[in-house]
N, CA, C and O of each residue as an XYZ file, in Angstrom:
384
protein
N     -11.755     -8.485     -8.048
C     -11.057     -7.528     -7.181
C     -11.363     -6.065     -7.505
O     -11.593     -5.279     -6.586
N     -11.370     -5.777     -8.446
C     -11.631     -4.601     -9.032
C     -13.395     -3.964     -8.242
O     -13.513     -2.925     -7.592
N     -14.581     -4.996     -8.585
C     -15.454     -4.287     -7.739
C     -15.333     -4.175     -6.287
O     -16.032     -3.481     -5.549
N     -14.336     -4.962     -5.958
C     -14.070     -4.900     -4.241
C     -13.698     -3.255     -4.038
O     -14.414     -2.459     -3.430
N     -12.113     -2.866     -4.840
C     -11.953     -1.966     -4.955
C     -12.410     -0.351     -5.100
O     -12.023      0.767     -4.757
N     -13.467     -0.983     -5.820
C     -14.614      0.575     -6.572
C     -15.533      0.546     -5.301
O     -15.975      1.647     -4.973
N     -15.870     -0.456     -4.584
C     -16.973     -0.143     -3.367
C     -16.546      0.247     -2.396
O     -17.141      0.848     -1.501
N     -15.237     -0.112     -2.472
C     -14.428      0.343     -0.619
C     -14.120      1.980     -1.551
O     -14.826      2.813     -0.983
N     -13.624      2.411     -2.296
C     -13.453      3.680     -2.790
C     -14.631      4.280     -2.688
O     -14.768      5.157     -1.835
N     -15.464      4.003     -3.349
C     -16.870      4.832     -2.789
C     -17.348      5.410     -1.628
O     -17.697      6.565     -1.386
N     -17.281      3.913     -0.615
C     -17.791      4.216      0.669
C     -16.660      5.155      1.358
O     -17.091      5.778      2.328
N     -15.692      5.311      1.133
C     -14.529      6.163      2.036
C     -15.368      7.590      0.836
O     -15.680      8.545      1.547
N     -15.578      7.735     -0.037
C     -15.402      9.060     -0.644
C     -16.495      9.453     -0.090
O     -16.554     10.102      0.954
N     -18.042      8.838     -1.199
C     -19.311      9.344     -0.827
C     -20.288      9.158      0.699
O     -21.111      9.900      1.236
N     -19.820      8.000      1.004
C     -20.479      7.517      2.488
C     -20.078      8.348      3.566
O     -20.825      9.164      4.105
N     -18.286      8.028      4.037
C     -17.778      8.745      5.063
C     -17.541     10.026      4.543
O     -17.972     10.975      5.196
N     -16.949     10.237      3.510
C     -16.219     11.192      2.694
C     -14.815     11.809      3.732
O     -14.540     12.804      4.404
N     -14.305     10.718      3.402
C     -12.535     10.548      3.783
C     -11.806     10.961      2.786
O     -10.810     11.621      3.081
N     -12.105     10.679      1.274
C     -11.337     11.004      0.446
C     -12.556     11.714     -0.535
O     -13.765     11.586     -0.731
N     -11.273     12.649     -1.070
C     -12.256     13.617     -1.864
C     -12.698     12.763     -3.390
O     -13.832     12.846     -3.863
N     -11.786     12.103     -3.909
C     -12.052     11.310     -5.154
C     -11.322     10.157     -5.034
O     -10.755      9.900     -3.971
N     -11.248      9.300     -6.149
C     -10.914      7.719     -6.104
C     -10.555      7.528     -7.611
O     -11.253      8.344     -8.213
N      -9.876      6.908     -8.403
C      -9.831      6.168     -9.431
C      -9.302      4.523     -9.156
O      -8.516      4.397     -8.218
N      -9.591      3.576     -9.727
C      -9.222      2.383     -9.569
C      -7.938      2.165    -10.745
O      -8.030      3.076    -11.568
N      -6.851      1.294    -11.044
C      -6.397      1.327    -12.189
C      -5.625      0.010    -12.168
O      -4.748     -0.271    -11.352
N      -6.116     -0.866    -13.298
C      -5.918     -1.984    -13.332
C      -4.224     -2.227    -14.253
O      -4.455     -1.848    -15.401
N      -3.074     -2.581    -14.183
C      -2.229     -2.598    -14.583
C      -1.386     -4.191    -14.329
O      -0.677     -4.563    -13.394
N      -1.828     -4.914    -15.626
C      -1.343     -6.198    -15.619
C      -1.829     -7.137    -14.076
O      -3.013     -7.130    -13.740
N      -0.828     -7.865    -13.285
C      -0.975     -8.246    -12.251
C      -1.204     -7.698    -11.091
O      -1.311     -8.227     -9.984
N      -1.302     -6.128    -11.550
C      -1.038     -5.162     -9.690
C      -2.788     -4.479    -10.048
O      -3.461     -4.781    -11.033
N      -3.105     -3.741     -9.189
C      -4.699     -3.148     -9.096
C      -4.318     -1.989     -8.322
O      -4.232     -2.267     -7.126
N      -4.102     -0.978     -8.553
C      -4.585      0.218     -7.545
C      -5.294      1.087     -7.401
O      -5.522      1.785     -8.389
N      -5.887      1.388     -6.225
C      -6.536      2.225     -5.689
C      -6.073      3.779     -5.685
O      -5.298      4.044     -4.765
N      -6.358      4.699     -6.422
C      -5.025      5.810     -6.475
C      -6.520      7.112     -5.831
O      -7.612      7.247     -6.385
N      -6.035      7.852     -4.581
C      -7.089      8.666     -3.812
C      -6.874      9.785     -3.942
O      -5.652      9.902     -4.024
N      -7.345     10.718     -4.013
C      -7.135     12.019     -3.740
C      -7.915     12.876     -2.715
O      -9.089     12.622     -2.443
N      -7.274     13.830     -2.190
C      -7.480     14.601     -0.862
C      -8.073     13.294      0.144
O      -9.000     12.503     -0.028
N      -7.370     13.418      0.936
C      -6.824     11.992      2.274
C      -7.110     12.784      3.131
O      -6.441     13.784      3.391
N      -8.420     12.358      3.836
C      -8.551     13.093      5.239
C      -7.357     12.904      6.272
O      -7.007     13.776      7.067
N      -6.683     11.434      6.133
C      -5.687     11.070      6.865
C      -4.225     11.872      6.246
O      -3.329     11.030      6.295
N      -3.846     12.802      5.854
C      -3.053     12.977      5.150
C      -1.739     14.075      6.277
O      -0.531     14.269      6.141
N      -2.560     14.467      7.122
C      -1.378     15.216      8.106
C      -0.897     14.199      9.289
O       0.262     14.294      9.692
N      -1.667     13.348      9.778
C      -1.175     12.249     10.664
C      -0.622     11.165      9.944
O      -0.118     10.228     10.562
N      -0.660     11.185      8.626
C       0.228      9.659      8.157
C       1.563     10.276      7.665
O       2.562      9.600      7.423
N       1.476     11.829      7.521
C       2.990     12.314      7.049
C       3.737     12.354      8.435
O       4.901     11.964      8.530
N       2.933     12.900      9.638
C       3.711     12.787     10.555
C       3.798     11.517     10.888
O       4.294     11.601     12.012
N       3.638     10.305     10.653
C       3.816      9.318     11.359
C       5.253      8.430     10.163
O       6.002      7.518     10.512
N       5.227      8.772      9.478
C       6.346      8.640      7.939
C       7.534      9.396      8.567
O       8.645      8.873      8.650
N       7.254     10.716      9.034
C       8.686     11.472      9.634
C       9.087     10.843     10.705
O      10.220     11.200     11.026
N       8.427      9.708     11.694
C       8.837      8.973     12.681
C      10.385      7.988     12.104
O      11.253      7.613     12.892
N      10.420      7.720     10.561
C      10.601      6.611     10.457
C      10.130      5.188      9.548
O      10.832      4.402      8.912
N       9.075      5.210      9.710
C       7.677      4.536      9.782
C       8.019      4.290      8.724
O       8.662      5.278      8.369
N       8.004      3.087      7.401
C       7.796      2.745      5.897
C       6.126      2.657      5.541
O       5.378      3.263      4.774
N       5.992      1.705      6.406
C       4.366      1.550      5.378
C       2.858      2.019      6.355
O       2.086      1.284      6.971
N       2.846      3.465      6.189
C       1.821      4.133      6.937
C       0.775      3.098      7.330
O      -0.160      3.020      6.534
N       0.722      2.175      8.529
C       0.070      1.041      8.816
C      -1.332      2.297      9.940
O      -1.722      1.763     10.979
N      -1.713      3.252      9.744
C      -2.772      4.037      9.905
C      -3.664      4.005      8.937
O      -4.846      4.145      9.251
N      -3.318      3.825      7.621
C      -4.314      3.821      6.837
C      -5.338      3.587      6.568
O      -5.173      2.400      6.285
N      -6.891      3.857      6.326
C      -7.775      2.944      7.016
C      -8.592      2.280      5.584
O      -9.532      1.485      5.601
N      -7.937      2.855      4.414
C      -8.097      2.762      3.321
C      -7.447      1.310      2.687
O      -8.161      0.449      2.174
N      -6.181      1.213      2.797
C      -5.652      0.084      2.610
C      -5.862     -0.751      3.294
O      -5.600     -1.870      2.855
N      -6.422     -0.647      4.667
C      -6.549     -1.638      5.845
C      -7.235     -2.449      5.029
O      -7.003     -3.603      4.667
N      -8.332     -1.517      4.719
C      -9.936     -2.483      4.613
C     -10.034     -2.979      3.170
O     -10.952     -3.664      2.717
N      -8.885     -2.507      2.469
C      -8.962     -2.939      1.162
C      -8.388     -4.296      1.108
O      -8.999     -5.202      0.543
N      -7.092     -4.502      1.743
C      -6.513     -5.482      1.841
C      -7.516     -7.056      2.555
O      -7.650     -8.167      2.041
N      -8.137     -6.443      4.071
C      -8.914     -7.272      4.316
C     -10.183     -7.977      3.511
O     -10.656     -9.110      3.599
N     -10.545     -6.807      2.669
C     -11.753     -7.458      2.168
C     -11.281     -7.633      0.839
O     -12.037     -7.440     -0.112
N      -9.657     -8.111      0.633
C      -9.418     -8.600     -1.017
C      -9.177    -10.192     -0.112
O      -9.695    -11.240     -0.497
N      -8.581    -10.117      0.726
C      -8.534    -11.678      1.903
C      -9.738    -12.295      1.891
O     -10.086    -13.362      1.385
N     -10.297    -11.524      2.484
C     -11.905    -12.470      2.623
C     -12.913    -13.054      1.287
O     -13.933    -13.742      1.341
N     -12.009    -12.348     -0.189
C     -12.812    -12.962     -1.081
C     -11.898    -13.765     -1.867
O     -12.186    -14.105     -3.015
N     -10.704    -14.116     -1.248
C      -9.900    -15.093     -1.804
C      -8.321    -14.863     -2.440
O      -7.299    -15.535     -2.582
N      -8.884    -13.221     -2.778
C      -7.394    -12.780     -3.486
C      -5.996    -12.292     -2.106
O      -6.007    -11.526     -1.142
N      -5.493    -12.740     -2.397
C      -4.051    -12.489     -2.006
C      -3.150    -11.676     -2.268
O      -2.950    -12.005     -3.438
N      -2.402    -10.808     -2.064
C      -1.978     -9.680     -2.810
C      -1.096     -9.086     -1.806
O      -1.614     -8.999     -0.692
N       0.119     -8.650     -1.913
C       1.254     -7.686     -1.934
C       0.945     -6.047     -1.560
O       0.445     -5.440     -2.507
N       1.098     -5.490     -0.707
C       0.611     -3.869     -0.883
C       1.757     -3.035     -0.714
O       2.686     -3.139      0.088
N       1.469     -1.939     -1.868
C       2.547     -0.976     -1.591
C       1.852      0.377     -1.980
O       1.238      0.671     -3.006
N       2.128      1.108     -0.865
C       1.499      2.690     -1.185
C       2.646      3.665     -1.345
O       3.793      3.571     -0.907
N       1.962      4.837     -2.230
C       2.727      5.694     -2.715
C       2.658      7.080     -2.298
O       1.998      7.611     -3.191
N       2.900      7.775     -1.630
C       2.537      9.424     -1.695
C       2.014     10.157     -3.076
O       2.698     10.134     -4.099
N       0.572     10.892     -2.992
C       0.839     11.671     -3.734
C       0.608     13.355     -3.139
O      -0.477     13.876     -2.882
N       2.000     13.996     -3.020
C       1.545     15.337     -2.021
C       0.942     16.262     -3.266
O       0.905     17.406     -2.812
N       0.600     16.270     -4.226
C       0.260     17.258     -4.797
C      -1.237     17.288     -5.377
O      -1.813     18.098     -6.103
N      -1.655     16.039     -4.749
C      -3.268     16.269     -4.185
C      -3.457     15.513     -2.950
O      -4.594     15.043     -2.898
N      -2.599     15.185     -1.755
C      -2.593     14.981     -0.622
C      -3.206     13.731     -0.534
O      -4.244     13.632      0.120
N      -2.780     12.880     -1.025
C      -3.386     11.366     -1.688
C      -2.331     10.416     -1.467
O      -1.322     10.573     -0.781
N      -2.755      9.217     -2.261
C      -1.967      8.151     -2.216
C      -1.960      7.497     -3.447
O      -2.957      7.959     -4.001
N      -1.471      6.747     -4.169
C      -1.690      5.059     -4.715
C      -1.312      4.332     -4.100
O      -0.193      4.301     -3.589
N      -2.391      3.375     -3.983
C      -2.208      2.334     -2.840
C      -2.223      0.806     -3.846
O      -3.290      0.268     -4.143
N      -0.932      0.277     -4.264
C      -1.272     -1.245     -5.575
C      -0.840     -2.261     -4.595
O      -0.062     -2.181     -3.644
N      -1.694     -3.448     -5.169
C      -2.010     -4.354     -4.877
C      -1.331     -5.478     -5.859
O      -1.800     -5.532     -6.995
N      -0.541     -6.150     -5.610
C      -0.199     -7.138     -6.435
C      -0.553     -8.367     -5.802
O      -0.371     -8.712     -4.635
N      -1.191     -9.091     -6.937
C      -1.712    -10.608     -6.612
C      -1.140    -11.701     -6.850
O      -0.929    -12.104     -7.994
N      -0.856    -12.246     -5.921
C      -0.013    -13.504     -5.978
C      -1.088    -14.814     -5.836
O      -1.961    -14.950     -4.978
N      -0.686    -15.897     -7.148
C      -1.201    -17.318     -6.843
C      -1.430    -18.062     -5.671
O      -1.861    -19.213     -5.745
């Protein structure tokens, strides 16, 4: 899961360059993706002031989640705000 992680982080940073940086961080059973500077970061706050819990715009978690599915892992998602580099952590907990 972890190289799933580091390649979908890449391609959003260096490929599209959606996000300005990436760290991965592995913590027991959970994995997250933690981003900094979020091109998506003024339309997912306004879409959070709707109401909204789990910014389902994301295109970061979308594809992370899908392509942890397609290689077998299963996993829980919960993202975090971070406004003070206009980011996220996005963890992944894996369930049996």
């Amino acid at each position: 899961p972890k190289d799933v992680l580091m390649e979908i982080g890449r391609i959003f940073s260096d490929e599209i360059g959606f996000i300005e940086s990436f760290e991965v961080v592995e913590e027991g059973n959970n994995m997250s993706l933690v981003v900094d500077k979020c091109q998506g970061w003024n339309l997912t706050q306004k879409i959070l002031s709707t109401g909204v819990d789990i910014p389902f715009t994301c295109p970061i978690m979308n594809v992370a989640e899908a392509a942890l599915l397609r290689s077998g892992k299963h996993a829980h998602r919960k993202i975090e705000a971070r406004p003070e580099v206009r980011g996220s952590k996005i963890t992944f907990s894996f369930v049996d």
